[in-house]
C-alpha positions, 0 to 999 in steps of 0.5 A, spaced: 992 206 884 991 211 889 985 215 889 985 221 894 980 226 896 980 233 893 980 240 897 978 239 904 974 233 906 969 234 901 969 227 896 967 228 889 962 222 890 960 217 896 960 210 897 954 207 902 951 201 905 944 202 904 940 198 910 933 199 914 938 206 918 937 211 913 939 218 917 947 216 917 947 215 909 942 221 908 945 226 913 952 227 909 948 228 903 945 235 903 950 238 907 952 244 902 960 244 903 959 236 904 955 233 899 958 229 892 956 230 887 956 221 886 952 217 890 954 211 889 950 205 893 951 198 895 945 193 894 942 188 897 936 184 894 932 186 900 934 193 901 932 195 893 926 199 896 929 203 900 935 205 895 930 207 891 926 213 897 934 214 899 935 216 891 929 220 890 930 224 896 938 226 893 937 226 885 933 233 886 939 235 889 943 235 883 947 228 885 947 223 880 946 216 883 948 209 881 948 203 885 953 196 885 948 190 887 951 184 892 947 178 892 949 177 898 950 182 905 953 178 909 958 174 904 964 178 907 969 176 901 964 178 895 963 185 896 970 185 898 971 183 890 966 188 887 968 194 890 975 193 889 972 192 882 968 198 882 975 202 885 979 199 879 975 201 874 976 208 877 979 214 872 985 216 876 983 223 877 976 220 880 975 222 888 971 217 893 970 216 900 966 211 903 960 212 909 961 205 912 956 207 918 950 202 914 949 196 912 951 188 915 957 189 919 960 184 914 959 188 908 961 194 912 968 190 914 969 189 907 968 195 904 972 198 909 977 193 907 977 195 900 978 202 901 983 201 906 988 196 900 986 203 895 988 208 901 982 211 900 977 215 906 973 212 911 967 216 915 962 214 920 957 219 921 955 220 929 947 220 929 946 223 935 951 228 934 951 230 927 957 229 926 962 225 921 968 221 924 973 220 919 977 213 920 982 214 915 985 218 914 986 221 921 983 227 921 978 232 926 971 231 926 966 235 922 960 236 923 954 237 919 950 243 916 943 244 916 939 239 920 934 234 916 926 236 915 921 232 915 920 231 908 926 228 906 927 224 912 920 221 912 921 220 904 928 217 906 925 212 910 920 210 906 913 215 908 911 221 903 908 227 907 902 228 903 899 234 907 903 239 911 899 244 914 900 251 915 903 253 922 898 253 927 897 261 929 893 260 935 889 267 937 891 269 943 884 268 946 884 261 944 891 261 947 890 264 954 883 258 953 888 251 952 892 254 958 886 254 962 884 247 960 891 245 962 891 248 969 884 245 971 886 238 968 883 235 975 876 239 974 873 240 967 875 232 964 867 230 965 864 238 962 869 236 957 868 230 955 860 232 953 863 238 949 868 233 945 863 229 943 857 234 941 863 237 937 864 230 934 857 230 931 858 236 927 865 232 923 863 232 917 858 235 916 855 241 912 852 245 918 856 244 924 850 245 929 848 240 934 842 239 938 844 238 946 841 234 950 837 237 955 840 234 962 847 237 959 843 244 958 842 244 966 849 241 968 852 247 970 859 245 969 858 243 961 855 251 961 860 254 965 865 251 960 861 253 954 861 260 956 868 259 956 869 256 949 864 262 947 867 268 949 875 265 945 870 265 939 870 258 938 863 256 939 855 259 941 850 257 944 843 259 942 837 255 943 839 249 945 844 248 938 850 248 940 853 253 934 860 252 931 863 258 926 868 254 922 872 248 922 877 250 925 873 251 931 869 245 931 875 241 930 879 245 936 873 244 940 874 237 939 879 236 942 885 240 937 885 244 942 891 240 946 893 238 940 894 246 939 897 247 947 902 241 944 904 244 939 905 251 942 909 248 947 913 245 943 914 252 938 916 255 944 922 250 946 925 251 938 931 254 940 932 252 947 931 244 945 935 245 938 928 243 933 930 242 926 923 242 924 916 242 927 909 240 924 902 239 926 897 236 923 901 232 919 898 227 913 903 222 911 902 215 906 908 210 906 911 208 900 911 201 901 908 197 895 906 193 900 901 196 904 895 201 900 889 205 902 888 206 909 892 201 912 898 206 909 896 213 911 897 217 918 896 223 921 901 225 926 898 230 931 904 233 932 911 231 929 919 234 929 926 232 929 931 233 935 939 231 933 935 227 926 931 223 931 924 222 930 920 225 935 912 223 934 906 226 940 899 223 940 894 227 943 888 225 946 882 228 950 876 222 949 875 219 956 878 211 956 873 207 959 873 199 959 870 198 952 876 203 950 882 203 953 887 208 951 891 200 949 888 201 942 893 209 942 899 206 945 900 200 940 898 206 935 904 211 937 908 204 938 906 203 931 908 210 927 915 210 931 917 204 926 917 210 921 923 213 923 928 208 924 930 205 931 932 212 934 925 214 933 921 217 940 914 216 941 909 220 948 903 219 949 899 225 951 892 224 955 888 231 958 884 224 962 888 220 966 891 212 964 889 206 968 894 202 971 895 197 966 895 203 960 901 206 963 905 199 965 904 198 956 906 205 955 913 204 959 914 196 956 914 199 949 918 205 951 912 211 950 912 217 954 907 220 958 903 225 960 897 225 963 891 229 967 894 233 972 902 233 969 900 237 963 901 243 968 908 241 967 908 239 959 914 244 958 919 241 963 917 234 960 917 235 953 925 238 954 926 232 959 924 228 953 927 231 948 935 231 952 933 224 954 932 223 961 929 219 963 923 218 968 
C-alpha cells in the first residue's frame, strides 16, 4: 500500500515520538497551513505524562489525537512492528507523514523504516530555525508560521501558566527613574538597600506605611534617593513614615523596579531580537502530579521566546552578604530552566555586585550575568544573549 500526502506538504495526520523535547512535536502542529487534522503519538511508559500536556495543548485546536503505545523505546524491531501494523490498517485514501525529530534514536529509526517500506514522508523539524527538513521525499524546506507563546509551550512542557499579568505600561517619570538607577549602579546600592527593605515591611500589609528609623532619616543618601523616588509618584515621606500609594508602588520600590527597566528593555528589542513572545510577572504551576503545593509554583520575573527557546530573567536588587550569597538565585534560575527543555536559557540580572565564587557558579551551570555597573550596557548584552554570543 502507498499512502501519499495530499495537496502541498500538508498531511492529514502526523505521526510523532513523544519524548522530554517537546517543541519539534509542537511546533508543526499550530501552524495554520500545516497542522493535521490527526496527531497520532507513539508512547512509551515513561513519556505517558508528557503525551498527556502535548494532547491537551493540540485537542483545542480542532485535531483529534490517539496514540500507539510501545512497551519498549529502545526495542528497535517492535516499534518497527507496530507502526507497520498501524500503517496496514490504514484507509487507502488515508494521508500521514511521520516527524521523527523525538523520541530514542532506536525508536526514530524504526519508525523512519516503516515509513520508508510504505513510501511515506518523513520530516525533521530544525528547532532553532524553525523549520521542517523534509527527508523524503526530496523536497525544499519549509518554514513554520506563527512562532509559539508562552502558554502552550510552557503547558507542552509540562507547567500551567496560572497568572499572566497585564504588560507592565510604565509611567514615563518612573521610566526616566529606572534609567537613572541603572547609570548610577556604583553610587545608590547602599541607599537603596535601606529603601528595598523598608518597602519589604509593607508586603502584605493593610496599610503600606513604615516606620524609618531614625539614623536612615539623617543619611543624606537614603533622603536624596527617596526624594527621587517621590517626585515619580512612587513613595512619600511624612513624619518619619515612609508612605507608599498603592502596590504597584510599594512593589516597585522593592526593587520591581529593575525587574521593570528589564522588561522595558526587552519590549524595546522585540523586533530587532525577533521575541515571539514576552511577560512579566509571570506565575506558572507544574503539571507534574508528583510535585504539589509550593514546591510546584514559580513566578518568573521576566520571561520570552527567541526561535522557540525558552529565555528565563531573574532580577535581583537585595544586597548578597555572606549569610546570603546570590548561590541560593543561581540554583534557583538553574533550576527553572529545566522547564523549557535543553534549549532553555537562564541570566542573572544583579543591580548589586557577585562575589568571585558566585560569578565562577553561575558560569559552570551555563547563567548569564549582569551585574552592578554592567546594566548601563543591558541592551547590548541582552542581544548578545539573545543571538548566542558568548562572553
Amino acid at each position: 500500500m502507498t499512502l501519499n500526502v495530499g495537496a502541498g506538504d500538508r498531511a492529514e495526520a502526523h505521526v510523532c515520538l513523544v519524548s522530554a523535547q517537546a517543541t519539534p512535536n509542537l511546533a508543526p502542529l499550530l501552524d495554520p497551513a500545516f497542522a493535521p487534522q490527526r496527531l497520532v503519538m507513539l508512547v512509551s511508559p515513561e513519556m505517558r505524562e508528557r503525551a498527556r500536556w502535548l494532547a491537551d495543548v493540540v485537542r483545542p485546536r480542532g485535531i483529534a489525537v490517539e496514540k500507539i503505545d510501545v512497551p519498549d523505546p529502545w526495542d528497535m524491531h517492535d516499534v518497527c512492528d507496530r507502526l507497520v501494523t498501524w500503517l496496514d490498517e490504514l484507509a487507502d485514501a488515508a494521508s500521514v507523514a511521520l516527524n521523527v525529530t523525538g523520541g530514542t534514536k532506536p525508536m526514530a529509526m524504526a519508525a523512519q523504516q516503516a515509513f520508508a517500506m510504505a513510501d511515506l514522508p518523513v520530516f525533521y523539524v530544525h528547532q532553532e530555525r524553525d523549520e521542517v527538513l523534509w527527508l523524503t521525499p526530496r523536497r525544499p524546506s519549509r518554514r513554520l508560521a506563527g512562532g509559539l507563546k508562552l502558554e502552550p509551550f510552557l503547558h507542552a512542557h509540562g507547567w500551567q501558566v496560572t497568572r499572566r499579568p497585564p504588560w507592565p505600561r510604565v509611567p514615563t517619570a518612573l521610566r526616566q527613574l529606572t534609567e537613572e538607577l541603572v547609570l548610577q549602579a556604583g553610587s545608590l546600592q547602599e541607599a537603596l538597600g535601606k529603601l528595598n527593605w523598608y518597602a519589604h515591611q509593607c508586603e502584605g500589609q493593610d496599610r503600606l506605611e513604615v516606620t524609618v528609623e531614625i539614623a536612615d532619616l539623617g543619611h543624606a543618601g537614603f533622603a536624596a534617593l527617596i526624594g527621587k523616588f517621590a517626585d515619580a509618584g512612587a513613595c512619600r515621606l511624612e513624619g518619619g513614615r515612609l508612605r507608599f500609594p498603592d502596590e504597584e508602588a510599594r512593589f516597585f520600590c522593592n526593587g520591581g523596579w529593575l525587574e521593570l527597566h528589564v522588561a522595558a528593555t526587552l519590549e524595546g528589542l522585540r523586533d530587532r531580537a525577533g521575541l515571539q513572545d514576552l511577560a512579566a510577572g509571570l506565575k506558572v504551576r507544574t503539571l507534574d502530579n508528583r510535585l504539589r503545593g509550593d514546591a510546584g509554583s514559580n513566578e518568573l520575573d521576566v520571561v520570552f521566546l527567541v526561535r522557540n527557546r525558552l529565555h528565563i530573567v531573574e532580577c535581583k536588587t537585595r544586597s548578597f552578604r555572606e549569610r546570603h550569597s546570590a548561590a541560593e538565585a543561581v540554583y534557583k534560575l538553574d533550576a527553572l530552566t529545566a522547564m523549557g527543555g535543553l534549549n532553555t536559557r537562564g541570566m542573572l540580572v544583579s543591580y548589586r555586585n557577585l562575589s568571585g565564587g558566585d560569578r565562577q557558579r553561575a558560569q559552570d551551570l551555563g547563567i548569564r550575568t549582569v551585574v552592578g555597573s554592567a546594566l548601563a550596557n543591558l541592551r547590548d548584552k541582552l542581544l548578545s544573549w539573545i543571538s548566542g554570543v558568548a562572553e
